[in-house]
C-alpha positions in Angstrom: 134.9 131.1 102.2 131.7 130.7 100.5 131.2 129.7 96.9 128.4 131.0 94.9 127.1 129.0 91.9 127.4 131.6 88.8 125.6 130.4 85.5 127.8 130.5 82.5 125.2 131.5 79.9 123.6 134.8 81.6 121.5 135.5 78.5 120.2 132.5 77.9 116.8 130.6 79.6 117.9 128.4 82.9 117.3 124.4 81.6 115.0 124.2 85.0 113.1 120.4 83.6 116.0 117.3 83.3 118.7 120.0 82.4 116.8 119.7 78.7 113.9 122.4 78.3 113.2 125.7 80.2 109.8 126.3 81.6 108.7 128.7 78.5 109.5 125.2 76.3 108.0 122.8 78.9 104.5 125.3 79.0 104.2 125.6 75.1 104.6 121.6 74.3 102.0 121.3 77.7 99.8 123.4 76.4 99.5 122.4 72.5 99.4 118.9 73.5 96.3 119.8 75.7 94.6 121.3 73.7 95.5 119.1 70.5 93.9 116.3 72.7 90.7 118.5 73.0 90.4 119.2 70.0 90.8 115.6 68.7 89.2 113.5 71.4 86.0 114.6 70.6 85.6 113.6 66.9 84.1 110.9 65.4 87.0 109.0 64.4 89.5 106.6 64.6 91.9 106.5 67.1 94.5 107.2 64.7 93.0 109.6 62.9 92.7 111.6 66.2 96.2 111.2 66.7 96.6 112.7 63.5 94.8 115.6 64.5 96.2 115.9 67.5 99.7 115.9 66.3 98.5 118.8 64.1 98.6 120.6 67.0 101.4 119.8 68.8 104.0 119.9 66.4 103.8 123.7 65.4 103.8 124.0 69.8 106.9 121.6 69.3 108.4 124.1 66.8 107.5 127.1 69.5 109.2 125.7 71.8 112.5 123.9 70.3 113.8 125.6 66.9 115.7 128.4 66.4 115.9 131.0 63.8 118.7 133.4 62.8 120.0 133.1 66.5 116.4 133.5 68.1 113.7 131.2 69.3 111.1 131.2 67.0 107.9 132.4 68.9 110.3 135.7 69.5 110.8 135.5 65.6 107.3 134.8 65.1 106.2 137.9 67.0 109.0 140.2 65.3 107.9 139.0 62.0 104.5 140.0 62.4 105.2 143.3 64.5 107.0 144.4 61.5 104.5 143.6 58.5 101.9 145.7 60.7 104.1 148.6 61.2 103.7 151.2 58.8 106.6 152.0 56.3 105.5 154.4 54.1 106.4 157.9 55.0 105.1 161.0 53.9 107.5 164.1 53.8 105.3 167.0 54.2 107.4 170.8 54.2 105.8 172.9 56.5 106.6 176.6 56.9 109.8 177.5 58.2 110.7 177.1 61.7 112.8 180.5 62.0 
């Protein structure tokens, strides 16, 4: 008989790097830390002033990746938050003439 390996979270993300972090967490600490380091390398400063800099930049990519807010991650939160202060929320009742 064959035995099929069935996840025991199905709505949450697959832990696919050391069981830890899920590919959406690995890309956004990847990709703040690159481009912290770009942005900080070339500066005329101190080393650790650029790592200052740098860190800057990594830790909000840190906070995108890791924390959790009301029971969502926060770059969904992040995006919800801001899709609702664009929406519109001010309606206008306007009686037209009767239907029938």
């Amino acid at each position: 008989m064959r035995y099929y390996k069935v996840p025991q979270d199905l709505h949450g993300e697959e832990k696919l790097i050391g069981g830890v972090a899920s590919l959406r967490q690995a890309a956004y600490v990847v990709v703040s830390f690159i481009v912290g380091v770009l942005v900080a390398w070339p500066l005329p400063i101190s080393l650790v002033n650029k790592a200052g800099v740098a860190s800057l930049l990594v830790v909000p990519g840190i906070a995108l990746g890791f924390v959790t807010v009301q029971g969502m991650d926060l770059d969904q939160f992040v995006a919800l938050y801001y899709k609702y202060y664009r929406r519109r929320k001010h309606f206008k009742y306007e009686r037209r003439g009767r239907i029938w």
